[in-house]
N, CA, C and O atoms as a Tripos MOL2 file, in Angstrom:
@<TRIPOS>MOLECULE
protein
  212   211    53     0     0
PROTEIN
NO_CHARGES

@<TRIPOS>ATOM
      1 N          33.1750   -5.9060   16.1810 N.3       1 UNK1
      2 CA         32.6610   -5.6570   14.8510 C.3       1 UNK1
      3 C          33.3380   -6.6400   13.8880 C.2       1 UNK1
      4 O          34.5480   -6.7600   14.0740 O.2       1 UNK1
      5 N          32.8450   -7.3100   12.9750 N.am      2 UNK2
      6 CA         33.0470   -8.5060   12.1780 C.3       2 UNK2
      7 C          33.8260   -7.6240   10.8960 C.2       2 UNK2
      8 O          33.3220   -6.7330   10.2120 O.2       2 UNK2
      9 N          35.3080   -8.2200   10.8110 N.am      3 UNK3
     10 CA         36.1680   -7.3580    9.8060 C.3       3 UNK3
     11 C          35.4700   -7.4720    8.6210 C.2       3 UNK3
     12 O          34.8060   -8.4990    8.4820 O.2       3 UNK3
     13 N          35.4670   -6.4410    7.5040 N.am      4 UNK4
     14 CA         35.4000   -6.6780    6.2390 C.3       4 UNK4
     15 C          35.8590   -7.2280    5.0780 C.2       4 UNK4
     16 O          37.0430   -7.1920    5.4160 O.2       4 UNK4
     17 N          35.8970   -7.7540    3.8840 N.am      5 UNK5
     18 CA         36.3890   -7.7270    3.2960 C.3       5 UNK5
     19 C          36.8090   -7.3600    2.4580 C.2       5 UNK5
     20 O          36.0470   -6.5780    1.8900 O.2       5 UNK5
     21 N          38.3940   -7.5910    1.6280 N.am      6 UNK6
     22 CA         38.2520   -6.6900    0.8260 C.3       6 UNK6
     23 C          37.5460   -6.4820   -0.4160 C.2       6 UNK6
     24 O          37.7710   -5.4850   -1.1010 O.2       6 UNK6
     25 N          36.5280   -7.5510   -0.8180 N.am      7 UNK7
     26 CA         35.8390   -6.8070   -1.6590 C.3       7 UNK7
     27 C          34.5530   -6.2370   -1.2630 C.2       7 UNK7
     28 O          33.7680   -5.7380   -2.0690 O.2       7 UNK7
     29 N          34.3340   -6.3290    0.1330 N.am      8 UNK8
     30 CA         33.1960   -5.4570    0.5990 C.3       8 UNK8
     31 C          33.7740   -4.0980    0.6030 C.2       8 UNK8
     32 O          33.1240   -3.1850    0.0950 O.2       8 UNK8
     33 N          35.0240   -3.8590    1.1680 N.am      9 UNK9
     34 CA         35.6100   -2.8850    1.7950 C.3       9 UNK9
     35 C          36.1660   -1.9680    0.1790 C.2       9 UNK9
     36 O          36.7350   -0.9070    0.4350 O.2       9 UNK9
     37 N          36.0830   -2.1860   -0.8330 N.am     10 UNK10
     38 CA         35.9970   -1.7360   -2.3640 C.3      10 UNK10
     39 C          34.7140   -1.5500   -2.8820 C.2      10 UNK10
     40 O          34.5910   -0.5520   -3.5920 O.2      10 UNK10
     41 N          33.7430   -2.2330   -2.7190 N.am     11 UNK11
     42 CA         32.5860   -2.0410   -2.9830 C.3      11 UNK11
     43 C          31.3040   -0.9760   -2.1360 C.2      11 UNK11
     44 O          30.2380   -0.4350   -2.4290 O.2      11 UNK11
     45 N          32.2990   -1.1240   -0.8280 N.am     12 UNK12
     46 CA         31.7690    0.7700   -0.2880 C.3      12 UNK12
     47 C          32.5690    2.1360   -0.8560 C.2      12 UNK12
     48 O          32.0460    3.2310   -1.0580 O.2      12 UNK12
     49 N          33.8010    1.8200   -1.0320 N.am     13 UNK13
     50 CA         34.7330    2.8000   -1.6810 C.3      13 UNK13
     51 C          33.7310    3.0780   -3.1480 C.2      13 UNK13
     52 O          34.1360    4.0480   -3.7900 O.2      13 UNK13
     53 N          32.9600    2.6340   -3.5270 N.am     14 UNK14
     54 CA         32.5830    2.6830   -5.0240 C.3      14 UNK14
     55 C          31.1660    3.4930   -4.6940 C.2      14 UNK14
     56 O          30.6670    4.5060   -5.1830 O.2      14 UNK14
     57 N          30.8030    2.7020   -3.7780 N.am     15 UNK15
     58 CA         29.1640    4.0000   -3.5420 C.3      15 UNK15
     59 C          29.5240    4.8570   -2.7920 C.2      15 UNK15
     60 O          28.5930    5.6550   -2.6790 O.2      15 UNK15
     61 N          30.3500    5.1480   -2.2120 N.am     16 UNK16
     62 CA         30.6550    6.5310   -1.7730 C.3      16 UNK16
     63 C          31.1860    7.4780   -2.7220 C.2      16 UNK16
     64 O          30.7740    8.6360   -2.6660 O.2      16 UNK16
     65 N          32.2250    7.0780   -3.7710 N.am     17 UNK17
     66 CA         32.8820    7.7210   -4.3920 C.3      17 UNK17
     67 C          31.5190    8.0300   -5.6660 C.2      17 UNK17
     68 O          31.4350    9.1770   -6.1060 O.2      17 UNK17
     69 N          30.8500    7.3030   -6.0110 N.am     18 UNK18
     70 CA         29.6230    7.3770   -6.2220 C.3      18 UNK18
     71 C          28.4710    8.4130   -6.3200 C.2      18 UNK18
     72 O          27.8840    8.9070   -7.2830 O.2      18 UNK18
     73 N          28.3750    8.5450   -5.1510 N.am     19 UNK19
     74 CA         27.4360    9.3610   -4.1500 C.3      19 UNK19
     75 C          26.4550    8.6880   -3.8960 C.2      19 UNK19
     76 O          25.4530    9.3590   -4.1440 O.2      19 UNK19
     77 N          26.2240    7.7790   -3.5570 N.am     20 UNK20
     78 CA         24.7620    6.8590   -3.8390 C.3      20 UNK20
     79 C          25.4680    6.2310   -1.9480 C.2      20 UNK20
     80 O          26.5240    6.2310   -1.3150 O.2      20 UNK20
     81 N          23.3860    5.5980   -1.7120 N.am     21 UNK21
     82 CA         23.5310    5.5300   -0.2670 C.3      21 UNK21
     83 C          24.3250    3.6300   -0.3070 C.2      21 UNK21
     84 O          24.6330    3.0530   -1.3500 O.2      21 UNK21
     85 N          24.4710    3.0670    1.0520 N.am     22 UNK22
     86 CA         25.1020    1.8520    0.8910 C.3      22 UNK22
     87 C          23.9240    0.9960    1.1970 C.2      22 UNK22
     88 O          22.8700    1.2190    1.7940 O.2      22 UNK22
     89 N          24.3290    0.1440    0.7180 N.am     23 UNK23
     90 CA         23.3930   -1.3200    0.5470 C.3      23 UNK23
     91 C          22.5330   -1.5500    2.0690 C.2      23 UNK23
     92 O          23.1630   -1.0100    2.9780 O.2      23 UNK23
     93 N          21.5940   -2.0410    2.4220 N.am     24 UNK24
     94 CA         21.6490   -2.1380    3.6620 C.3      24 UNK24
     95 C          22.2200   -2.8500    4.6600 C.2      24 UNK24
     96 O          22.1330   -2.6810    5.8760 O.2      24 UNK24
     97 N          23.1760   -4.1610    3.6530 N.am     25 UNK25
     98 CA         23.6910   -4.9320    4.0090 C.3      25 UNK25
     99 C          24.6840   -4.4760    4.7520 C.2      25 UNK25
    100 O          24.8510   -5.1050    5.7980 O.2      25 UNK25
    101 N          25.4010   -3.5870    4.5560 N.am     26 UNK26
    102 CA         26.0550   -2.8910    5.2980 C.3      26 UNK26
    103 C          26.1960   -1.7980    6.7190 C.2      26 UNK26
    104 O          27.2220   -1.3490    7.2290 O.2      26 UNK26
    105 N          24.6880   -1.5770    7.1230 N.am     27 UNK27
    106 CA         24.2130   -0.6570    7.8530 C.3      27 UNK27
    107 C          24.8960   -1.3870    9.4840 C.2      27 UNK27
    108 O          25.5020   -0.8650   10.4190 O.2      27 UNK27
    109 N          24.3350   -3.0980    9.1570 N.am     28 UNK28
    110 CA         24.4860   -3.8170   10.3180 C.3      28 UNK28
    111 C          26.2920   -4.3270   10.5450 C.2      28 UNK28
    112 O          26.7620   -4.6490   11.6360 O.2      28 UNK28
    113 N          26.9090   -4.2980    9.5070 N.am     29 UNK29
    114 CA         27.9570   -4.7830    9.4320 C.3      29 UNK29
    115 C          28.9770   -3.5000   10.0890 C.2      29 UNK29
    116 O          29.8450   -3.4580   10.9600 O.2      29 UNK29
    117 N          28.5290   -2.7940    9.4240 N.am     30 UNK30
    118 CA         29.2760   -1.2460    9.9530 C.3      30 UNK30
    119 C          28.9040   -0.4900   11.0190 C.2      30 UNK30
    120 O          29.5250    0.5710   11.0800 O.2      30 UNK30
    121 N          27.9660   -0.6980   12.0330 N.am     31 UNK31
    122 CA         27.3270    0.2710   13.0400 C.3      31 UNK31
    123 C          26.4580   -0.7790   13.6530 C.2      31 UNK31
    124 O          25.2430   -0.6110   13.7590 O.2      31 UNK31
    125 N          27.0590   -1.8450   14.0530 N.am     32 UNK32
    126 CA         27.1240   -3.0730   14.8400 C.3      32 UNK32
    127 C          25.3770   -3.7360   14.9500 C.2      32 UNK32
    128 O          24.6090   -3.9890   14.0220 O.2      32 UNK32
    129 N          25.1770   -3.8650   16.3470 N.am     33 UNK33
    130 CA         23.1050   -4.2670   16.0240 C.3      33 UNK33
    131 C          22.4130   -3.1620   16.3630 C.2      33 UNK33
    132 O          21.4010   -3.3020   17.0490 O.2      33 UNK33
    133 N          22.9320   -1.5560   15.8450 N.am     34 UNK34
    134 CA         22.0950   -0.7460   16.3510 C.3      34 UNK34
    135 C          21.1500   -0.9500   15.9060 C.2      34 UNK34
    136 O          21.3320   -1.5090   14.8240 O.2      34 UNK34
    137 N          19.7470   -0.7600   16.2070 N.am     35 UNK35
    138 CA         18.5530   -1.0710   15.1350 C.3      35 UNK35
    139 C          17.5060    0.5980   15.3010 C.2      35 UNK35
    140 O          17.4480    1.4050   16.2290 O.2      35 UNK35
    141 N          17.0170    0.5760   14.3490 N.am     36 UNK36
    142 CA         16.1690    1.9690   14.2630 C.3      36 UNK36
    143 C          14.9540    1.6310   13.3820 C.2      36 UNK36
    144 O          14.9290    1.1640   12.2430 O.2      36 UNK36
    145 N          14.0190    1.9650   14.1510 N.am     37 UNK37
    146 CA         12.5510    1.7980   13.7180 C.3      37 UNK37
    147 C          11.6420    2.8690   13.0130 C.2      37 UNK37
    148 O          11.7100    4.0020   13.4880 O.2      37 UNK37
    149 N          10.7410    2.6540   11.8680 N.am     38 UNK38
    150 CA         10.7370    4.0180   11.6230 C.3      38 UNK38
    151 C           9.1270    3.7700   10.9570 C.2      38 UNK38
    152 O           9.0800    2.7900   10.2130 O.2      38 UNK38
    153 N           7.9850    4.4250   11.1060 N.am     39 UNK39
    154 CA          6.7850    4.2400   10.2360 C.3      39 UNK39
    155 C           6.7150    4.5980    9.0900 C.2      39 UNK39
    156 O           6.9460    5.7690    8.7880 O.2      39 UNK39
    157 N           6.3100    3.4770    7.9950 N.am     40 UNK40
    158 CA          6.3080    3.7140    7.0450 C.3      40 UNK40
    159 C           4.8710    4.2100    6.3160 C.2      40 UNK40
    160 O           4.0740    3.8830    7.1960 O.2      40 UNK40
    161 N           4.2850    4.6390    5.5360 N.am     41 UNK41
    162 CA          3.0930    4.8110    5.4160 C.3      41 UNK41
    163 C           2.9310    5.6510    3.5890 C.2      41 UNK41
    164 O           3.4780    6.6700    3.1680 O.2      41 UNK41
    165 N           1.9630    4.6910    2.8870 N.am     42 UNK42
    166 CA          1.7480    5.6320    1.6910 C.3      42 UNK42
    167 C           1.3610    7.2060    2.0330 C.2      42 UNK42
    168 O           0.8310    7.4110    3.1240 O.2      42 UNK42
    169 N           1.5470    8.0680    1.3520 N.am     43 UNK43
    170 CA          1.6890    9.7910    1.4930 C.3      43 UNK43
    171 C           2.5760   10.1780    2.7690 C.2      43 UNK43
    172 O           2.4310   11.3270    3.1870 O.2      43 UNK43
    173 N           3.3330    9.4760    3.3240 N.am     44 UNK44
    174 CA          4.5060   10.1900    4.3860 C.3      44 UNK44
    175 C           5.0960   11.1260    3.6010 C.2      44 UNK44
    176 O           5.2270   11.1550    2.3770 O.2      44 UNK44
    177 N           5.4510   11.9210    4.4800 N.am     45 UNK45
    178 CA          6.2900   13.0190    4.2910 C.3      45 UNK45
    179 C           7.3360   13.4530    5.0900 C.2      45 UNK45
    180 O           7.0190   13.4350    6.2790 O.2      45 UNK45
    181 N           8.7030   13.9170    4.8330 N.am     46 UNK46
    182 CA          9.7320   13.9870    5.7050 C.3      46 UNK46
    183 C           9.2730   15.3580    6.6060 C.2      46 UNK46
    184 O          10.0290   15.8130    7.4650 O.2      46 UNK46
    185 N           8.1160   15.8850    6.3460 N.am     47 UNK47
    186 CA          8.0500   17.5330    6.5440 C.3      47 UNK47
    187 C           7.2730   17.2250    8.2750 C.2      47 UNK47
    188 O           6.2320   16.6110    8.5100 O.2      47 UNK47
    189 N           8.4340   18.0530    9.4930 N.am     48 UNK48
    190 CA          7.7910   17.6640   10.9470 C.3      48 UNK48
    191 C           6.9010   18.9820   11.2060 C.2      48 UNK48
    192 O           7.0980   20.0860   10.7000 O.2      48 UNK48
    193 N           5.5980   18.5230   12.3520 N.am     49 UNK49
    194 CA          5.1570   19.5930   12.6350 C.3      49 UNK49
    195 C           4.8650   19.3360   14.0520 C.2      49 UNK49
    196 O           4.9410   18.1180   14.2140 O.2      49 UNK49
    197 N           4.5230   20.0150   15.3100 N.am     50 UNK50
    198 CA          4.1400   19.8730   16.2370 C.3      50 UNK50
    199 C           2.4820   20.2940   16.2480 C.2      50 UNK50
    200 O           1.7260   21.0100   15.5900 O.2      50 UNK50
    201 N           2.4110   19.3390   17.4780 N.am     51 UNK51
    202 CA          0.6970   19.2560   17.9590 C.3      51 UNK51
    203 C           0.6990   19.7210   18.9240 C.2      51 UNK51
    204 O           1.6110   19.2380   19.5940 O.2      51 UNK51
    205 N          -0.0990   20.8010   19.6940 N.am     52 UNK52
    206 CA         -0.0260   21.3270   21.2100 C.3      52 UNK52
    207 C          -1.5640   20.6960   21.2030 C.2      52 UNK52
    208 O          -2.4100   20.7340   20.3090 O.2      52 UNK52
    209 N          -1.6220   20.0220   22.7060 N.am     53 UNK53
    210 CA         -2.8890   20.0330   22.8190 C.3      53 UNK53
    211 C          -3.7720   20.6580   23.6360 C.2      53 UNK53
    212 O          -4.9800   20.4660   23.5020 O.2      53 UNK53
@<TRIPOS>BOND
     1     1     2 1
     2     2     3 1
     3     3     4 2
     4     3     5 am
     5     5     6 1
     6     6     7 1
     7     7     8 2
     8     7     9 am
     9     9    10 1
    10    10    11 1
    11    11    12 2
    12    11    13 am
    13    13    14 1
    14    14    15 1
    15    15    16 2
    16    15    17 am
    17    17    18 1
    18    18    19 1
    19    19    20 2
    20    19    21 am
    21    21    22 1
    22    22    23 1
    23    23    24 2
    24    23    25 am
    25    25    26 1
    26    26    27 1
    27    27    28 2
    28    27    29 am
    29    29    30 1
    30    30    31 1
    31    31    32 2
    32    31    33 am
    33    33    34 1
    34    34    35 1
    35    35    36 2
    36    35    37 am
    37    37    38 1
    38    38    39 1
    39    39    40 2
    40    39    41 am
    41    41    42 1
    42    42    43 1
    43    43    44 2
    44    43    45 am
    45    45    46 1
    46    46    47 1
    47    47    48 2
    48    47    49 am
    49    49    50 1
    50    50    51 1
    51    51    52 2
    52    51    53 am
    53    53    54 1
    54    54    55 1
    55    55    56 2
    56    55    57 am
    57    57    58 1
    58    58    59 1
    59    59    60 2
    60    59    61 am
    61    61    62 1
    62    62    63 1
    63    63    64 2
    64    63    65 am
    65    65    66 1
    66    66    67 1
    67    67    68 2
    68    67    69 am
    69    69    70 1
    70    70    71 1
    71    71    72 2
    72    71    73 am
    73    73    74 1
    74    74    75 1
    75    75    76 2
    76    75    77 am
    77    77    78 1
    78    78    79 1
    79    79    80 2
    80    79    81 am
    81    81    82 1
    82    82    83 1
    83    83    84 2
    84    83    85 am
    85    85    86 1
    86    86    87 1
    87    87    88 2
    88    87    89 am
    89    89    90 1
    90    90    91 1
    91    91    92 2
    92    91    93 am
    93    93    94 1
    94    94    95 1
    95    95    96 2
    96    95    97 am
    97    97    98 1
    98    98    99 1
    99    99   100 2
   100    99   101 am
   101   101   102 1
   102   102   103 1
   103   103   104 2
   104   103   105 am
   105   105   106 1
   106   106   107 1
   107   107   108 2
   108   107   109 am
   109   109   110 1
   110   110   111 1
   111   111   112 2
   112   111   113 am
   113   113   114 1
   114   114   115 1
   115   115   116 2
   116   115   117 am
   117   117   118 1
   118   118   119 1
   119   119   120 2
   120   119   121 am
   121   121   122 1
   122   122   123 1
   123   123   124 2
   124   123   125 am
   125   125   126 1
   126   126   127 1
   127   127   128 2
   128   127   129 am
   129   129   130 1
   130   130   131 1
   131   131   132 2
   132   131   133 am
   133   133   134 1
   134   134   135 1
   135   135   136 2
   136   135   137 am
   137   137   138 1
   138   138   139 1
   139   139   140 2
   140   139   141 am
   141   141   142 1
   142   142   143 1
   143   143   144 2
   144   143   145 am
   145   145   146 1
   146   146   147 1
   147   147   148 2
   148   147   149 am
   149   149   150 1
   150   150   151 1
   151   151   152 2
   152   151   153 am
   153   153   154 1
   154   154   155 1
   155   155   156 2
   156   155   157 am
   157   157   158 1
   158   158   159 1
   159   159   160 2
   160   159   161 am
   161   161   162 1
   162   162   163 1
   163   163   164 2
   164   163   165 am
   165   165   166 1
   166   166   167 1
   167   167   168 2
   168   167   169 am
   169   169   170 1
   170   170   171 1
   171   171   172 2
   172   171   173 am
   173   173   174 1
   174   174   175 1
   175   175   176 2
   176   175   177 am
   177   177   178 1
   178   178   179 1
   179   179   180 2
   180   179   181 am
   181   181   182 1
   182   182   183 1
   183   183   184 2
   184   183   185 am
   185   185   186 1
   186   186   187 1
   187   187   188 2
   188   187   189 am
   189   189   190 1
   190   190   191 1
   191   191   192 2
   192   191   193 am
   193   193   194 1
   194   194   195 1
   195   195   196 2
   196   195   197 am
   197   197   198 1
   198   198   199 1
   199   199   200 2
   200   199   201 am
   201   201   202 1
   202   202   203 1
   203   203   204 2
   204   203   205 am
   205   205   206 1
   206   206   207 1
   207   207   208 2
   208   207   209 am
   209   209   210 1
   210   210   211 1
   211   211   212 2
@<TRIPOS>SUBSTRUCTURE
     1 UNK1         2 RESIDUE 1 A UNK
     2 UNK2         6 RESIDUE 1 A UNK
     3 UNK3        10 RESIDUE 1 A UNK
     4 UNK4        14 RESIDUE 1 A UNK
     5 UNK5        18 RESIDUE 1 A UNK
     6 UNK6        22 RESIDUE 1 A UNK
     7 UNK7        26 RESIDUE 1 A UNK
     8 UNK8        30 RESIDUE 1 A UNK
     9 UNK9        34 RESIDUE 1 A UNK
    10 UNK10       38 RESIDUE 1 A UNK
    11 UNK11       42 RESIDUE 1 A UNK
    12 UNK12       46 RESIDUE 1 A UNK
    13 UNK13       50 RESIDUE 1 A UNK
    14 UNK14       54 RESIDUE 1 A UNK
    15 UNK15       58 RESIDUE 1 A UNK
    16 UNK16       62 RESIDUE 1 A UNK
    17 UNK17       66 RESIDUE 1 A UNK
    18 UNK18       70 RESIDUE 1 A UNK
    19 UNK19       74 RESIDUE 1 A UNK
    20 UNK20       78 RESIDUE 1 A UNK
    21 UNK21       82 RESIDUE 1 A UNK
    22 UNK22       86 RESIDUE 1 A UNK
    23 UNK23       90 RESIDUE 1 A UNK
    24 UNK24       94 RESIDUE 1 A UNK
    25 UNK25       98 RESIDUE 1 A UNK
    26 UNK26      102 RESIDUE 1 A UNK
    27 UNK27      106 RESIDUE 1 A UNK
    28 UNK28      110 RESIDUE 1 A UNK
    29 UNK29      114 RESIDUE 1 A UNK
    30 UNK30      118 RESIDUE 1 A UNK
    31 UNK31      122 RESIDUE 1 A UNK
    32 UNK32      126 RESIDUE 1 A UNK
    33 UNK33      130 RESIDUE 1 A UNK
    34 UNK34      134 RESIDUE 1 A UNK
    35 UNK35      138 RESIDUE 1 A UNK
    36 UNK36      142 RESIDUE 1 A UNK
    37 UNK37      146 RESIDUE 1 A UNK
    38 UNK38      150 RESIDUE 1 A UNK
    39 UNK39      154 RESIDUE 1 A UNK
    40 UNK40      158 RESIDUE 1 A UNK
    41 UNK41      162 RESIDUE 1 A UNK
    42 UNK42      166 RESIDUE 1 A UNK
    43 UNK43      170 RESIDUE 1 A UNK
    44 UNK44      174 RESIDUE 1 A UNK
    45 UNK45      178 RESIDUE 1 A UNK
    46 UNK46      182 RESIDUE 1 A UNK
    47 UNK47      186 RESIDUE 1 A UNK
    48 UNK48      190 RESIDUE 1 A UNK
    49 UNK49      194 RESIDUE 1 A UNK
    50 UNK50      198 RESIDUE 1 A UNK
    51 UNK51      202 RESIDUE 1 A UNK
    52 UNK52      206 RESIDUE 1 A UNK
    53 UNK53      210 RESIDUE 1 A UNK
């Protein structure tokens, strides 16, 4: 994992202390090349339901 610096490593201290989410720049820097895919779509909704068929 590629060290931080310290003014990266202050500038997460600030959105956390914050409450606000982190940059995305940080997603890859901090939690290495995980990658996560996700559909985006006008009217999505976080709300899950199942389909039986």
């Amino acid at each position: 994992m590629p060290r931080l610096t310290e003014q990266e490593q202050q500038e997460i201290v600030r959105f956390i202390e914050a409450d606000r989410l982190l940059p995305e720049k940080y997603r890859f820097l901090l939690f290495e090349d995980k990658w996560e895919v996700e559909l985006v779509w006008n009217g999505k909704t976080s709300e899950v339901c199942n389909i039986w068929l």
